[in-house]
N, C-alpha and C positions, 0 to 999 in steps of 0.2 A: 504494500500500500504506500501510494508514495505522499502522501500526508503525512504520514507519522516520521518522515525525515527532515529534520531541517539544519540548514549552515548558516549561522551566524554572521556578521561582517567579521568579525574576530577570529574566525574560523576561516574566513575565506582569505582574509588577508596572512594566515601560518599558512595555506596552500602556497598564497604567491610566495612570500620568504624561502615554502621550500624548491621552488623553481632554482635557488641559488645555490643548494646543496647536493653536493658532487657523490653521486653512489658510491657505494663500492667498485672497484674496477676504475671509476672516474672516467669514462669515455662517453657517457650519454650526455647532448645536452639538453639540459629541461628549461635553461631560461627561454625556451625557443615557446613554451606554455604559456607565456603568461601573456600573450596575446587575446589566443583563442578563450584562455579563462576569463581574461576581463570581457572579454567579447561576450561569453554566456554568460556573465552575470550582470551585465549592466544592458544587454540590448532584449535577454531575455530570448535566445534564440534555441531551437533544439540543434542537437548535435549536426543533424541532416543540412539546419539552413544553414549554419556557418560552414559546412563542407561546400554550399552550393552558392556563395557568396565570392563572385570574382571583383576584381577593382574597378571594372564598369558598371556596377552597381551602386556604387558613389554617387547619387543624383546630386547633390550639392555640399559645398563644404566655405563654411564660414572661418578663414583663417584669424579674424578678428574675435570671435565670439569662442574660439576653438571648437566649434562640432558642426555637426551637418547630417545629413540624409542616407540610408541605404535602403534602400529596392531590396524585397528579397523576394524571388519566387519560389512555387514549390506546386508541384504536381502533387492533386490531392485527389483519392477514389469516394467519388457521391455518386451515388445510388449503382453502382456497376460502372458508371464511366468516368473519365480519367478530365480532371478539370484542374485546371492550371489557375492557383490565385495569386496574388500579389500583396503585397502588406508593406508600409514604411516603418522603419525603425529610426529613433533618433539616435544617432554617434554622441555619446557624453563628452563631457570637457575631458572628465580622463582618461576614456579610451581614443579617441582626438590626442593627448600626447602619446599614449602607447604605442599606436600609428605612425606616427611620425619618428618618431623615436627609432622606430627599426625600420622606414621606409619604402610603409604601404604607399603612400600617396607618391612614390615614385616607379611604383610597379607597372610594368605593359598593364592594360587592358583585361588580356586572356588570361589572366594568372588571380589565381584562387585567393583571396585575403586574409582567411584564418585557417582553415583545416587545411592544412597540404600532406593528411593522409588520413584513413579512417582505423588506423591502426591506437586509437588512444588510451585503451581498457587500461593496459599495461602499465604506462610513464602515470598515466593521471587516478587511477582509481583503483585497480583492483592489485598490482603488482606486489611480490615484495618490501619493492625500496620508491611503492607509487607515492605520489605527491600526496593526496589524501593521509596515505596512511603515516608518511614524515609530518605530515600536519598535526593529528592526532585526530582526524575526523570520524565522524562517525560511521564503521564498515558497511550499512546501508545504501550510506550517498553515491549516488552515480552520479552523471553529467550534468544530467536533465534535475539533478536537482538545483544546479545555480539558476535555472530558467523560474524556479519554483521563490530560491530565493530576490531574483529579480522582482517577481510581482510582487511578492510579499514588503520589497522594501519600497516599492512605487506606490504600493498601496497607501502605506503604512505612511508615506512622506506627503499625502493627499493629491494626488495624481488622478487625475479627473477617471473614474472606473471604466466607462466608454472607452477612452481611448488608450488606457490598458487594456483592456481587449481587446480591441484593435488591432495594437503592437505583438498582443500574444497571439491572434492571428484568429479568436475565439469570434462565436458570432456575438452581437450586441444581444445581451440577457440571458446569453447563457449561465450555466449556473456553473458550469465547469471549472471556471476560473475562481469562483471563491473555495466550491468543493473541494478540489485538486490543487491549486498554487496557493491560496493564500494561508497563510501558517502565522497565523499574531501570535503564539508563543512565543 
């Protein structure tokens, strides 16, 4: 049940910390995480749309303001047939420097901006020396929980509930989003 999981900001922020902690062996690199993680906790994205997120999907970017716009689509099955939706996600100020920072905004076009593989179980969740478990988080949490945390803290910061929804790709009055994402513990 994925209600009964939830990560904290203090918890998400020992994940990033542990992006900078070298395993054993020492040859992985994990600071290469903390992209795609600020990415699913601040845009509220499932694993699938930040795989399916290329850098022409940047509708607009406000280098004054630092953030901006991303397009995300995603092929969805309603009623047996296959229907392609669209939804905007807003870029925060601080994934706007994380960005930048490693040189998405200088990327071709054709090239993918946070998941450049779907291999993540491992580095980020369930491994021996995964980022979760150097965090101390709870053995539960998967991916899709920072998407859970996302709402929960948009909510929670009075963020107009529509267009949380919206962002989380929900229809308007669904129930899904408070049943399933929102966690005020």
């Amino acid at each position: 049940n994925p209600k009964e999981v939830n990560m904290t900001f203090a918890e998400f922020m020992r994940v990033l910390d542990a992006c900078d902690v070298v395993p054993k062996g020492g040859r992985e690199n994990r600071r290469k995480w903390r992209l795609p993680l600020i990415a699913a906790y601040t845009l509220g994205c499932r694993v699938g749309e930040l795989w399916d997120i290329w850098r022409r999907d940047i509708t607009s970017l406000d280098s004054v303001n630092r953030t901006g716009v991303i397009k995300v689509t995603k092929n969805k099955m309603v009623r047996g047939k296959m229907k392609q939706t669209t939804k905007k996600v807003t870029i925060t100020t601080w994934l706007y420097d994380e960005m930048e920072a490693v040189g998405v905004f200088d990327k071709p076009d054709d090239e993918r901006l946070f998941m450049w593989t779907k291999e993540y179980r491992r580095p980020v969740v369930n491994g021996e020396y995964s980022l979760y478990k150097l965090a101390g988080v709870n053995s539960e949490a998967t991916f899709h929980t920072l998407r859970a945390a996302s709402a929960t803290n948009r909510d929670a910061s009075g963020q107009d509930f529509g267009a949380l929804q919206d962002e989380l790709g929900h229809a308007k009055g669904s129930t899904i989003t408070r049943k399933h994402y929102i966690r005020p513990d």
